[in-house]
MARBATI-419776 format. One line per field, with one value per residue: residue number from 1; residue in three letters; x, y, z of N, C-alpha, C in turn. Coordinates in steps of 0.02 Angstrom, whole numbers. Each point is the difference from the previous one (the first is absolute). Last residue first. Layout:
<rs>
k NUM|...
r ALA|...
nx X|...
ny Y|...
nz Z|...
cax X|...
cay Y|...
caz Z|...
cx X|...
cy Y|...
cz Z|...
</rs>
This chain:
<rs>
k 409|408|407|406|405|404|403|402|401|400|399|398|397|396|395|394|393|392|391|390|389|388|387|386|385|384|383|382|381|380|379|378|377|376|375|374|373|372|371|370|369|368|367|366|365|364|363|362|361|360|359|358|357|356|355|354|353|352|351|350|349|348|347|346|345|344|343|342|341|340|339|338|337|336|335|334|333|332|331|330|329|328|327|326|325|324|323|322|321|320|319|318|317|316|315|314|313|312|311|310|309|308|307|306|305|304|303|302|301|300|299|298|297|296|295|294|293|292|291|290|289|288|287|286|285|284|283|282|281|280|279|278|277|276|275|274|273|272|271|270|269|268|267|266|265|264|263|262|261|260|259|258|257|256|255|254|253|252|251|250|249|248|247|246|245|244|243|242|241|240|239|238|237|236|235|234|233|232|231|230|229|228|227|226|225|224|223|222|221|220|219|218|217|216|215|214|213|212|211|210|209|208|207|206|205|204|203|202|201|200|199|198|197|196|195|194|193|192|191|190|189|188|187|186|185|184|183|182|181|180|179|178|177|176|175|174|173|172|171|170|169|168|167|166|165|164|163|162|161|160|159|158|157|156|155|154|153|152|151|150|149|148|147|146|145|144|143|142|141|140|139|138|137|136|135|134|133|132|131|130|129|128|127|126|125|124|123|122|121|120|119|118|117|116|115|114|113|112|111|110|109|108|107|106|105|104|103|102|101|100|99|98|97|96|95|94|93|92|91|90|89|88|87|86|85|84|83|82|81|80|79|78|77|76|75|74|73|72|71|70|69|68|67|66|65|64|63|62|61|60|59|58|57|56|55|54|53|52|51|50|49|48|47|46|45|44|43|42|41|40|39|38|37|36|35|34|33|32|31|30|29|28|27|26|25|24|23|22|21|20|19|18|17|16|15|14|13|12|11|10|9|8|7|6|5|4|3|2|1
r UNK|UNK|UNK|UNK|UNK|UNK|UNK|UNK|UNK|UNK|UNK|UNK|UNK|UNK|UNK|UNK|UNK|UNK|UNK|UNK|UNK|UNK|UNK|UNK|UNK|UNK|UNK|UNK|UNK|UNK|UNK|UNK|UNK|UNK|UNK|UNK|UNK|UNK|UNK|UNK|UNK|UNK|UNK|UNK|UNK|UNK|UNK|UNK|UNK|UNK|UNK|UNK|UNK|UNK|UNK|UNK|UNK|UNK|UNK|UNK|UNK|UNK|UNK|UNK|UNK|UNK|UNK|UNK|UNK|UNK|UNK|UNK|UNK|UNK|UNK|UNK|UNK|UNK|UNK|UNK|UNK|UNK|UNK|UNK|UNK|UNK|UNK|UNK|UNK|UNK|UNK|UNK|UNK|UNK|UNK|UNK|UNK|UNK|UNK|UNK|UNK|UNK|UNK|UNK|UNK|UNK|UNK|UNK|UNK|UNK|UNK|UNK|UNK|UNK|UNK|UNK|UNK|UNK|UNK|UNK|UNK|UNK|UNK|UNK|UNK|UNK|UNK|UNK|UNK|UNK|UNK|UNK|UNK|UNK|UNK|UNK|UNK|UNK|UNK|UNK|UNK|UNK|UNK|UNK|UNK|UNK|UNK|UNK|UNK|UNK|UNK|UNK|UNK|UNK|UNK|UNK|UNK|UNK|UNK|UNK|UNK|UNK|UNK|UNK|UNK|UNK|UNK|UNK|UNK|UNK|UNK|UNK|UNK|UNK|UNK|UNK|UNK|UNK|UNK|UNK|UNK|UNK|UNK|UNK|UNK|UNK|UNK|UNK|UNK|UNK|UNK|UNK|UNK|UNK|UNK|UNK|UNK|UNK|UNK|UNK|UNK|UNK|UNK|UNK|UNK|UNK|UNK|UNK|UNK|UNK|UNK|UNK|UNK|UNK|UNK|UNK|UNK|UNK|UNK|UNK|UNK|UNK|UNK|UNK|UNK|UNK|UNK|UNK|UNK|UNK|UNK|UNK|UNK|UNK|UNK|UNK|UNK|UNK|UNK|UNK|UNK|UNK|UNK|UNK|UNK|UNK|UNK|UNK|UNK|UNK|UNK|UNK|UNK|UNK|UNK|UNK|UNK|UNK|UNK|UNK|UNK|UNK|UNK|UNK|UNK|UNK|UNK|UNK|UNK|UNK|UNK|UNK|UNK|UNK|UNK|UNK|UNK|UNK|UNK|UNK|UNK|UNK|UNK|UNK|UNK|UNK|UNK|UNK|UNK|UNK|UNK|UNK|UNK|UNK|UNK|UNK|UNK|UNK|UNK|UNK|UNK|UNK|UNK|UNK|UNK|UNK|UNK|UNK|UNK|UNK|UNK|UNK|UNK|UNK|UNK|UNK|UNK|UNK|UNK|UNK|UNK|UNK|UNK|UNK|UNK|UNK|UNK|UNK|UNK|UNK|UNK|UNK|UNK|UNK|UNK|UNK|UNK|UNK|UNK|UNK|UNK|UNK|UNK|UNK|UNK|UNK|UNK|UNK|UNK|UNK|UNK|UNK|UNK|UNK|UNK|UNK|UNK|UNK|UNK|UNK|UNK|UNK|UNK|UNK|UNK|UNK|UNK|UNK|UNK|UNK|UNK|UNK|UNK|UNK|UNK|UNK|UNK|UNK|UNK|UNK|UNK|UNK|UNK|UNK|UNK|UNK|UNK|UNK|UNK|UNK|UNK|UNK|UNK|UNK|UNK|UNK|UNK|UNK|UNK|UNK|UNK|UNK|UNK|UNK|UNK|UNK|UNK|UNK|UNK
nx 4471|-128|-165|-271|-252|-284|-262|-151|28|-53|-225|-62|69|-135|-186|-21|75|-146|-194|41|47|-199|-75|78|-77|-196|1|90|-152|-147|110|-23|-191|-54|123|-33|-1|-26|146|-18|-139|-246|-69|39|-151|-189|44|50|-158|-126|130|0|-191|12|161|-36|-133|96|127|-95|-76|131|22|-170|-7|138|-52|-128|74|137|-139|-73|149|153|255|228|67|45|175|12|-158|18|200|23|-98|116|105|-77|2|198|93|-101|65|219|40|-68|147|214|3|35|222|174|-74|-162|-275|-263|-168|43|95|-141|-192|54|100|-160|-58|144|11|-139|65|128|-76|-110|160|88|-119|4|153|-47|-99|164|133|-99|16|218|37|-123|103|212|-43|-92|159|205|28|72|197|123|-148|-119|125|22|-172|-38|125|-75|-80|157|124|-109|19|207|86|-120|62|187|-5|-54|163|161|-35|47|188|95|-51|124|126|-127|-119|117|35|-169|-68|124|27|94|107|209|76|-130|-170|-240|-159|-89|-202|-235|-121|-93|-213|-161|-72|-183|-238|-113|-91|-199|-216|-91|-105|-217|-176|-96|-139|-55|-144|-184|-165|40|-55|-77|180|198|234|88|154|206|119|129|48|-206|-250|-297|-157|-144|-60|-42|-101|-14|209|139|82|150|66|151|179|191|-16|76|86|-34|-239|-142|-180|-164|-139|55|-25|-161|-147|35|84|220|142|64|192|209|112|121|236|177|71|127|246|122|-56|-108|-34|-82|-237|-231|-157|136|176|215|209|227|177|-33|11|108|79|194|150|-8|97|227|55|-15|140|2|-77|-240|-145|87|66|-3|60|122|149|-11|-94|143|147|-46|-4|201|40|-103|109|198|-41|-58|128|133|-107|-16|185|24|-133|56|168|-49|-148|6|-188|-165|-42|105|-13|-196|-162|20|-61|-235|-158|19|-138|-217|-81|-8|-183|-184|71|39|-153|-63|90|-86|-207|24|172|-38|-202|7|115|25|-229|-121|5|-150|8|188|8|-120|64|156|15|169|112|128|182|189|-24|-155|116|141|-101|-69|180|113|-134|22|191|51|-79|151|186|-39|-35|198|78|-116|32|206|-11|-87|96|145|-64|-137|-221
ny -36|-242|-151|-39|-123|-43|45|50|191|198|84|109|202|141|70|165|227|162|98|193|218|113|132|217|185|114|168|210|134|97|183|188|97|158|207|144|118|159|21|-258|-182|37|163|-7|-165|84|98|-132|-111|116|36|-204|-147|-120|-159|-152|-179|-157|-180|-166|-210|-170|-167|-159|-210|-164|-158|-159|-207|-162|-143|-183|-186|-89|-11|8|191|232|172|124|191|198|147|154|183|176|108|176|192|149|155|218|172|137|183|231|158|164|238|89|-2|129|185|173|32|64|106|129|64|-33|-134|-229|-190|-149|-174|-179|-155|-197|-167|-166|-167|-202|-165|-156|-202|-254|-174|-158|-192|-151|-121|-188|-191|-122|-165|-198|-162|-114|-156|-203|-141|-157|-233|-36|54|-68|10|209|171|-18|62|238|201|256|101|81|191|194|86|89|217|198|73|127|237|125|44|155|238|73|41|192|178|77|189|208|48|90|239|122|12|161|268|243|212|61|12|146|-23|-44|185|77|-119|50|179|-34|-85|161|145|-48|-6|199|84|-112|65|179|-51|-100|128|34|90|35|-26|-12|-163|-204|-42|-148|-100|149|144|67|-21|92|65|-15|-216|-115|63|-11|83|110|-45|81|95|237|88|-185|-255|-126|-172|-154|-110|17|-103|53|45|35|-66|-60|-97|-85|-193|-232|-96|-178|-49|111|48|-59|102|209|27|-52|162|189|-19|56|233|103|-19|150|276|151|192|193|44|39|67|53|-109|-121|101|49|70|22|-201|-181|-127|-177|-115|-214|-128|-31|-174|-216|-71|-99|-167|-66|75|-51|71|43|-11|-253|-207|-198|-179|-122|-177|-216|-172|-74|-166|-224|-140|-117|-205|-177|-136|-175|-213|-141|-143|-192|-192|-137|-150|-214|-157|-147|-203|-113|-118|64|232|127|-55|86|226|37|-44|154|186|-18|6|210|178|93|152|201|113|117|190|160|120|149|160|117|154|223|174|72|35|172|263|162|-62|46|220|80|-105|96|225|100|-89|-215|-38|-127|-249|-109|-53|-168|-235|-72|-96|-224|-229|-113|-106|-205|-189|-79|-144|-200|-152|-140|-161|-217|-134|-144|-187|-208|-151|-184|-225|-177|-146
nz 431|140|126|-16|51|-43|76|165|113|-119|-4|192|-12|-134|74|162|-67|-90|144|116|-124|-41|159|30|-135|65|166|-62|-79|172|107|-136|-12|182|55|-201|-265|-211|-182|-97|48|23|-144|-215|-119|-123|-228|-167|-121|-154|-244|-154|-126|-194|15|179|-36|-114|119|98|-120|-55|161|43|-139|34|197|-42|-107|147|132|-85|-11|199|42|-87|-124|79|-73|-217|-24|136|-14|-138|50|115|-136|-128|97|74|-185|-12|159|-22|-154|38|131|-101|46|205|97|-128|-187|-72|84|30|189|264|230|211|-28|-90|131|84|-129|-13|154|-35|-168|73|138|-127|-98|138|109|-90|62|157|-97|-72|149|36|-180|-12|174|16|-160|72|139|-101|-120|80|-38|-223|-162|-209|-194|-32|-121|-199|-157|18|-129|-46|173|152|-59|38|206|90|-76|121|218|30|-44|143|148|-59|48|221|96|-70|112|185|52|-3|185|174|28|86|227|138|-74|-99|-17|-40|-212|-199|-176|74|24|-180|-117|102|-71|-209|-8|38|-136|-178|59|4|-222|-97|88|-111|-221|0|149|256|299|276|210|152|48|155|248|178|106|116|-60|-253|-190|-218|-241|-192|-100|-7|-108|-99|-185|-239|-250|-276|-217|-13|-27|-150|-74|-218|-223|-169|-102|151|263|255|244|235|149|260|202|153|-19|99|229|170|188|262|234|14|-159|30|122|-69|-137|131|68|-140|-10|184|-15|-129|-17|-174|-216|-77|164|157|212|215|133|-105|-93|63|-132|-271|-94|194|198|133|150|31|-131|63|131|-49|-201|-260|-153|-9|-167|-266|-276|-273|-207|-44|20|138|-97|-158|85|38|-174|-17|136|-42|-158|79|99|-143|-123|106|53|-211|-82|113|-65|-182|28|93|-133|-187|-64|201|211|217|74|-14|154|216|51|-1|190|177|-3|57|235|120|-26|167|138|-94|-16|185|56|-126|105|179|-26|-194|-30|99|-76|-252|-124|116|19|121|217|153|63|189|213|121|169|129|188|-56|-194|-41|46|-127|-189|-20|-15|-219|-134|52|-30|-205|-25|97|-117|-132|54|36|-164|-75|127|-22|-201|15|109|-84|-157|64|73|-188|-84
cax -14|77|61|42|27|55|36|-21|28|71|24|-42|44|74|-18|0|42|51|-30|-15|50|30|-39|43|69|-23|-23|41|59|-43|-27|86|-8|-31|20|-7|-12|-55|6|48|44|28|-39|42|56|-37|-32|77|16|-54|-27|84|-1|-58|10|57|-43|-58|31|23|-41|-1|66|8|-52|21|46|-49|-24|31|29|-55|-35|-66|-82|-21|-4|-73|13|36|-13|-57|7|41|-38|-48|46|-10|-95|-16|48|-11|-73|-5|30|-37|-63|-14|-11|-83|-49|20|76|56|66|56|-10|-34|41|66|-32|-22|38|32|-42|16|57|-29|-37|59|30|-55|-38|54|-20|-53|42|9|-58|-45|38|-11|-83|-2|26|-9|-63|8|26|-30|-48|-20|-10|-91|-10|45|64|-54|-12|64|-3|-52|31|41|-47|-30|44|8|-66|-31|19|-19|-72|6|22|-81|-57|32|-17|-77|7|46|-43|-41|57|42|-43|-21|62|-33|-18|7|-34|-36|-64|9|7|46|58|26|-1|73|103|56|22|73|38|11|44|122|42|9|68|13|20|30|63|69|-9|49|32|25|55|52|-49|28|66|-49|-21|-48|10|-44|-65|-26|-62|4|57|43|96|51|-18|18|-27|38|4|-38|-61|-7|-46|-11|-5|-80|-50|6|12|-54|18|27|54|23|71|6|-59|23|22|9|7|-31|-56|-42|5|-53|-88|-41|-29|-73|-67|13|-43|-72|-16|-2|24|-9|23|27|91|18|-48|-63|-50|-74|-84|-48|40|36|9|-56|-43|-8|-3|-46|-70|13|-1|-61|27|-4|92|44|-6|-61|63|-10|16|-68|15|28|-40|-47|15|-4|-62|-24|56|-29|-76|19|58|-64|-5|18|12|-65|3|46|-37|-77|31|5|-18|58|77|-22|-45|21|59|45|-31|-1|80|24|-11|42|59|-1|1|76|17|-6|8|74|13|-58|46|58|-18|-22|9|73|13|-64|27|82|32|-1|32|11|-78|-8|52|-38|-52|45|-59|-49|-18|-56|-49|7|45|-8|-64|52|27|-43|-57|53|17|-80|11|14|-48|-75|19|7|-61|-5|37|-13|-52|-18|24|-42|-42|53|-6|57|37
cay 63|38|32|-7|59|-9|22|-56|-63|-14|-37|-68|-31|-35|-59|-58|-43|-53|-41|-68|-26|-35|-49|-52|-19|-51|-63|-39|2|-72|-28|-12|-8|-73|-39|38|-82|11|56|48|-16|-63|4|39|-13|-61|66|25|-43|-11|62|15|73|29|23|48|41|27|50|48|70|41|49|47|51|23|66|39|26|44|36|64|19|-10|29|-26|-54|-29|-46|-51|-40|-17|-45|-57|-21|-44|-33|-53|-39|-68|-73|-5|-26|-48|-81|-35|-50|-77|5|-2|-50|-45|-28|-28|-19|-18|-45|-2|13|69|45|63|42|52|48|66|45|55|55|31|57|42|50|26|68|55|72|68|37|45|53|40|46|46|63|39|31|62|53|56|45|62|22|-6|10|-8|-63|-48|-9|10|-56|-35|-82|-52|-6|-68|-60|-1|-35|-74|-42|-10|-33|-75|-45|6|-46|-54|-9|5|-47|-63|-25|-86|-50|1|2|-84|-52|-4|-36|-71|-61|-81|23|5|-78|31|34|-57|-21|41|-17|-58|43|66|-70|-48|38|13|-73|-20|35|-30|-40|31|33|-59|2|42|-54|13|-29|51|46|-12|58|33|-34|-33|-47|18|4|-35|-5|73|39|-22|-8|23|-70|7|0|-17|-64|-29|23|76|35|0|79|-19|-10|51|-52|-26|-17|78|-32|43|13|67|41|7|58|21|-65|23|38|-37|-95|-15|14|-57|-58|-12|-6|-43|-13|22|-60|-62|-59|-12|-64|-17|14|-21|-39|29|38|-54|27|-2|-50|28|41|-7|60|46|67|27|-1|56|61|26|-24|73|6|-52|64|-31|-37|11|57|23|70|53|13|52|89|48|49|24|50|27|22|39|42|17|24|60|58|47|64|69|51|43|63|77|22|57|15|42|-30|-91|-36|21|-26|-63|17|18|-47|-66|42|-2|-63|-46|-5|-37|-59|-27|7|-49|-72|-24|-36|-44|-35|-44|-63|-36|-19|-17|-55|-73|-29|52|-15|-84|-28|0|-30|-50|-36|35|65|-18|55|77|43|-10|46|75|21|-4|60|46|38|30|64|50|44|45|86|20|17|77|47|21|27|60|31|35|43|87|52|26|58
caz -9|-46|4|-37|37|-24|-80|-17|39|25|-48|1|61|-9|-47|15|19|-71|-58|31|38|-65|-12|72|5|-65|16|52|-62|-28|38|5|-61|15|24|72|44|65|39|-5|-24|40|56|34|51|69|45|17|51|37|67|22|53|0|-61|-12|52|-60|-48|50|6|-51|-30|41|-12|-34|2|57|-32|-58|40|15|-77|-22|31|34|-41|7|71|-14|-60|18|70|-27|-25|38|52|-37|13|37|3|-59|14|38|-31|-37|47|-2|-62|-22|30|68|25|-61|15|-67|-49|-85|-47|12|50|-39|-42|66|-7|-68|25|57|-11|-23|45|21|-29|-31|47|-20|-39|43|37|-52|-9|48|8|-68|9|32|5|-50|22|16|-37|17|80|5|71|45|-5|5|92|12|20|43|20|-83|-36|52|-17|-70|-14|41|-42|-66|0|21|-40|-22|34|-11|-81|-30|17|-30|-47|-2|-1|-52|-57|29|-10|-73|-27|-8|61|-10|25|65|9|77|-41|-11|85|26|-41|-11|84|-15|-42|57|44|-36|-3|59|43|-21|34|75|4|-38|-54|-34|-71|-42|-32|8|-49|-75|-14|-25|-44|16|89|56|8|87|39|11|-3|59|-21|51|57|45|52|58|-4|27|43|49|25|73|29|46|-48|-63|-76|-51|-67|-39|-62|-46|-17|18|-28|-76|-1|-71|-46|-76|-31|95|-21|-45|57|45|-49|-40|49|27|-83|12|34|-31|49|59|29|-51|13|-74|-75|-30|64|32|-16|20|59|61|-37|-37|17|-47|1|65|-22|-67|49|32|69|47|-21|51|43|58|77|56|-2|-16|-62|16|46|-27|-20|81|10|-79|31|49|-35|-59|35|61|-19|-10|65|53|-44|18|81|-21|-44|42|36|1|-32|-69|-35|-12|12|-61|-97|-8|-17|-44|-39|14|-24|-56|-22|30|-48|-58|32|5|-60|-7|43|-25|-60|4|69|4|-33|29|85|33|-37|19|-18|-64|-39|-3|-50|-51|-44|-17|-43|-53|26|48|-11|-13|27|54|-15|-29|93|44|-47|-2|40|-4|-48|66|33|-33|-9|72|10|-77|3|49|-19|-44|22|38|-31|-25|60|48|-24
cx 20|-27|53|75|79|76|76|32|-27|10|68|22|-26|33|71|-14|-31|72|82|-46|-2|58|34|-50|30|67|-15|-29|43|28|-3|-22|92|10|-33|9|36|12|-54|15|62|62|22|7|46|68|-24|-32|86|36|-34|-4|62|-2|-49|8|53|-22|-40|24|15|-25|-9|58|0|-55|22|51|-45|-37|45|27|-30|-2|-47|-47|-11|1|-56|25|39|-23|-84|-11|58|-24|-35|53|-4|-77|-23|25|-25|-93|-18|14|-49|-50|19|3|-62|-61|-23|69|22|79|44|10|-32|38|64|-48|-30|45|6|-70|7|42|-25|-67|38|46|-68|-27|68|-31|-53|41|46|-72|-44|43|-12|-59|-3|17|-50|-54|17|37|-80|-40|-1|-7|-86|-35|33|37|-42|3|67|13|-60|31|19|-74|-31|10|1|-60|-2|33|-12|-47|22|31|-48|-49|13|-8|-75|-28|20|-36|-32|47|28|-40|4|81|-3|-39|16|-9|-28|-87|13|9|84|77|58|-3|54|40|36|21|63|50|37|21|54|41|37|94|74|7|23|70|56|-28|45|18|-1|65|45|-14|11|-3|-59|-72|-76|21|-16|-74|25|-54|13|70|30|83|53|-2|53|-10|18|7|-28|-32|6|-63|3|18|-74|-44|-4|42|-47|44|36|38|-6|86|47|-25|12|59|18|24|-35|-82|-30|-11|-45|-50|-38|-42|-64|-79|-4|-60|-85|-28|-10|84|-3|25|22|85|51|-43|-55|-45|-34|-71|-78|6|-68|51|-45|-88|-39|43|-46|-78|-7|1|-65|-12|14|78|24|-8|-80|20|-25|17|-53|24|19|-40|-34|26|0|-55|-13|24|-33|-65|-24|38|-59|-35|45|2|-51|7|54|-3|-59|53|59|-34|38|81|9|-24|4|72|68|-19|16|99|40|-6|48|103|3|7|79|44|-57|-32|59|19|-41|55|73|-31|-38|16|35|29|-77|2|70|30|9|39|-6|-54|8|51|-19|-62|41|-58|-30|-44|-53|-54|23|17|-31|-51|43|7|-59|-21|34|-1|-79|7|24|-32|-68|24|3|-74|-17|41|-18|-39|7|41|-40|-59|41|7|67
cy 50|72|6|23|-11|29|-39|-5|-73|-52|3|-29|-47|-13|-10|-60|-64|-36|-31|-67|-69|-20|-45|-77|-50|-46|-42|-66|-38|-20|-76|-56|-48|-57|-71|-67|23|-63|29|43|44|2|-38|28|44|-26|-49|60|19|-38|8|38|8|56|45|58|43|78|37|69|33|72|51|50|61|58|33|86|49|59|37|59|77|52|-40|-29|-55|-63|-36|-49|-65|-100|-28|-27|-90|-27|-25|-55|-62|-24|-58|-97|-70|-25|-66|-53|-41|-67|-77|-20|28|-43|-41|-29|15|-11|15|-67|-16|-3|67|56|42|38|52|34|51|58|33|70|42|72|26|86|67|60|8|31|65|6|44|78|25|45|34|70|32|6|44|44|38|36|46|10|-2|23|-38|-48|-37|1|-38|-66|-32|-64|-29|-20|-49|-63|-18|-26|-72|-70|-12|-34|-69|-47|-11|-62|-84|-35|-5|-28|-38|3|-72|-81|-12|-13|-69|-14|-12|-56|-43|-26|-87|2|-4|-52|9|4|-54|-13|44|-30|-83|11|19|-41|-71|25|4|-69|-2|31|-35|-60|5|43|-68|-57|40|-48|63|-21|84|53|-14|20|16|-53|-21|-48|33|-42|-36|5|40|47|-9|-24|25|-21|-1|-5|-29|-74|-4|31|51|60|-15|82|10|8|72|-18|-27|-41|70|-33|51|26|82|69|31|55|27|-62|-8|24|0|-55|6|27|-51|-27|-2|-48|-87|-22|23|-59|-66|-35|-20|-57|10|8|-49|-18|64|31|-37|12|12|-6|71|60|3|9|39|57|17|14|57|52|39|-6|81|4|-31|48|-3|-48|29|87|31|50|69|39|36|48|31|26|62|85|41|61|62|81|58|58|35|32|20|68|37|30|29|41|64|48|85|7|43|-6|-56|-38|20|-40|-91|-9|14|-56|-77|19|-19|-52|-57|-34|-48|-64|-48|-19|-24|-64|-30|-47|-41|-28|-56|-57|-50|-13|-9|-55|-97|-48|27|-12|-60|27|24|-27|-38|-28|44|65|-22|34|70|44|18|49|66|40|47|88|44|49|6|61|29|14|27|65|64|22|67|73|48|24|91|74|48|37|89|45|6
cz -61|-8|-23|30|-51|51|14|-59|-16|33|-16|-61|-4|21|-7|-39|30|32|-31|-24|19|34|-72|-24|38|-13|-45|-8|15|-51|-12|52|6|-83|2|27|72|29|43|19|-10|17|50|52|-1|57|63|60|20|79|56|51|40|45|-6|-47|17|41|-30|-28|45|40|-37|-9|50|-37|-54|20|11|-34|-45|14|10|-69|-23|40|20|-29|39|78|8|-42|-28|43|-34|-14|26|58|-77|5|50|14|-68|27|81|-31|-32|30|-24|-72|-39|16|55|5|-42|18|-64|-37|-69|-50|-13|35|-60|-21|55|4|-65|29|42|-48|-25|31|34|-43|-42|40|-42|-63|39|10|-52|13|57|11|-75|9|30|-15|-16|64|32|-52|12|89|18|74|71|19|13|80|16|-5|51|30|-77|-61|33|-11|-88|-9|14|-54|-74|-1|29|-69|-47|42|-18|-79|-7|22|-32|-50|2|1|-71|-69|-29|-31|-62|-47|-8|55|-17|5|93|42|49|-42|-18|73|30|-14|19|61|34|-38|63|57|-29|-7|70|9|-42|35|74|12|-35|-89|-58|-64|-35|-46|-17|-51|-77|-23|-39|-37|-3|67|64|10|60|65|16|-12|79|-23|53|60|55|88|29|-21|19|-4|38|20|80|25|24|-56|-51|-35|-51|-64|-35|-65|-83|-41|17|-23|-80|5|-59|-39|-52|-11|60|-4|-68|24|50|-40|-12|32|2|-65|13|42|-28|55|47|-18|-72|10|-36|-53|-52|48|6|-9|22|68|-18|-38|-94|-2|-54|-33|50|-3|-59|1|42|66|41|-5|66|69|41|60|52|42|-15|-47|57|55|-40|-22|77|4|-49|26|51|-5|-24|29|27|-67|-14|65|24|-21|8|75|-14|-33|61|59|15|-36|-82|-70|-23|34|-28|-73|1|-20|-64|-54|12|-26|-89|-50|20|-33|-33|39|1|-69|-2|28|-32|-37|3|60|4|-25|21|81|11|-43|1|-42|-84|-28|-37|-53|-56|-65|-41|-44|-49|31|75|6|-7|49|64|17|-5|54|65|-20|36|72|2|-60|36|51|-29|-23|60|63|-38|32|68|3|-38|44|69|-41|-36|73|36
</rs>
């Protein structure tokens, strides 16, 4: 492969991940006094993921992305006018859907500078200290999603849908089973203490959460009250979005020309194959964190989205699980017969079992994973991470150096 390919790939890879981490350490850093974590948890699919599953992804994906920009150079007709028009178009595409995404109607509760979100006291000022609020304390409502999730396998059961299906009655009075409202409901200090909740009705929880939505958008409205982090945030989802579309158009294209790369880079081929099915094993922690966070988000701002990130959370899940299932198909080809086929069946019925018990197993890792995952759970997420790491640099250094050595550039 060209040294100038590599070089590139290694630069575009290096700004992605110092913007994964950039996101991160903002967070970290601002809020270290205001419970940093259970922000970071609440929100894992942006400060868990991307630091660490995501740089496990990239350093997958070196060797495929090199196989690729090298193919479309030497080997593929009009080849690099086609990569020029695609990355900028990628660019482009990427920059575009970051602004939808930011044009969404609810603002993130991390875009609100600490010190604003310790002051603020609840709706009427201080009523976390009694039964029932109008509006809990945004960071205290916060909190409480993790100490439930730390507590409790399941939270789906408690969320609210303030936007019905018009075509569907809704249940009141006695039909209506009255649940606790993170929105409006302090908990109890003492873990025995559940039996003293105050429960609230779809409607009244359903007025608490516009309030909280609303006590945020005007926190965020007061461009002296934003947070660093959600600055930073702003200025890298471009570089998110444009990662995830990259995976997508490398595995695509490495899969449509296979016998093209076979061709040309049979020495490194199991290395791109490696890193393809390993990068895509860690962006399937992708969509698990990205629902686990919407089932948390509908705790405080109600089921049915109508805008920005939740509401597109379903295309994208949608895109990278048929994504994977392609890696699964078209990059095994190689493989023991058996073995191929062993996996490809497992895939299916993985999915299947997914598909099935969606709720079952989203309530289980929100636990793990999401607004209850606790230093030890983040911990073993690290170590998994780092491990693949080192797996995929020491094969591919070993097979580098047995590979062909090319210097032009």
């Amino acid at each position: 492969m060209l040294v100038g390919v590599r070089i590139f790939i290694a630069l575009v890879f290096l700004v992605i991940g110092l913007s994964f981490l950039a996101t991160t350490g903002a967070l970290v850093y601002e809020f270290w006094d205001t419970d940093w974590l259970a922000l970071a948890t609440f929100y894992s699919h942006l400060f868990v993921f991307f630091p660490i599953f995501g740089i496990v992804t990239l350093v997958g994906f070196y060797a495929p992305a090199c196989g690729f920009l090298d193919m479309y150079w030497r080997h593929v007709p009009l080849g690099r006018l086609r990569f020029v028009v695609g990355f900028l178009t990628v660019a482009l595409l990427s920059f575009v859907i970051a602004q939808q995404m930011r044009a969404g109607p609810e603002r993130s509760v991390f875009e609100v500078k600490p010190e604003v979100l310790a002051a603020d006291k609840g709706e009427p000022a201080g009523c976390a200290d009694q039964a029932i609020c109008q509006r809990m304390p945004v960071l205290a409502a916060v909190k409480n999603v993790r100490r439930v999730s730390q507590s409790r396998i399941g939270l789906s059961d408690l969320a609210r849908n303030c936007t019905p299906d018009p075509l569907k009655g809704a249940g009141t009075g006695s039909l209506e089973q009255p649940r606790y409202c993170f929105a409006s409901t302090p908990l109890p200090a003492g873990e025995g203490q559940a039996g003293k909740l105050t429960l609230s009705t779809d409607a009244e929880c359903c007025r608490a959460q516009k309030q909280l939505v609303s006590a945020v958008n005007a926190m965020h409205d007061d461009p002296a009250r934003r947070s660093l982090t959600g600055l930073i945030h702003n200025w890298t989802l471009p570089f998110k979005v444009f990662f995830m579309l990259m995976l997508l158009t490398i595995s695509f294209m490495l899969a449509f020309r296979r016998r093209s790369l076979e061709h040309h880079y049979a020495p490194y081929l199991d290395g791109i194959e490696r890193g393809v099915l390993i990068g895509a094993a860690a962006m399937v922690i992708f969509p698990i964190m990205t629902h686990a966070f919407l089932q948390s988000a509908a705790l405080l701002y109600g089921a049915g989205p109508i805008g920005g990130f939740r509401a597109s959370a379903p295309l994208f899940s949608l895109a990278f699980g048929a994504w994977a299932l392609l890696l699964l198909f078209y990059f095994y080809g190689r493989r023991d017969k058996e073995i191929q086929a062993l996996a490809r069946i497992g895939g299916v019925i993985g999915g299947a079992v997914a598909i099935v018990k969606y709720e079952q197993i989203i309530d289980f890792l929100v636990r793990l994973i999401g607004s209850g995952a606790g230093y030890v759970s983040l911990t073993v997420l690290t170590l998994i991470a780092v491990a693949a790491i080192l797996v995929l640099v020491r094969k591919t250094t070993r097979e580098a150096a047995r590979a062909p050595r090319d210097t032009a550039l």
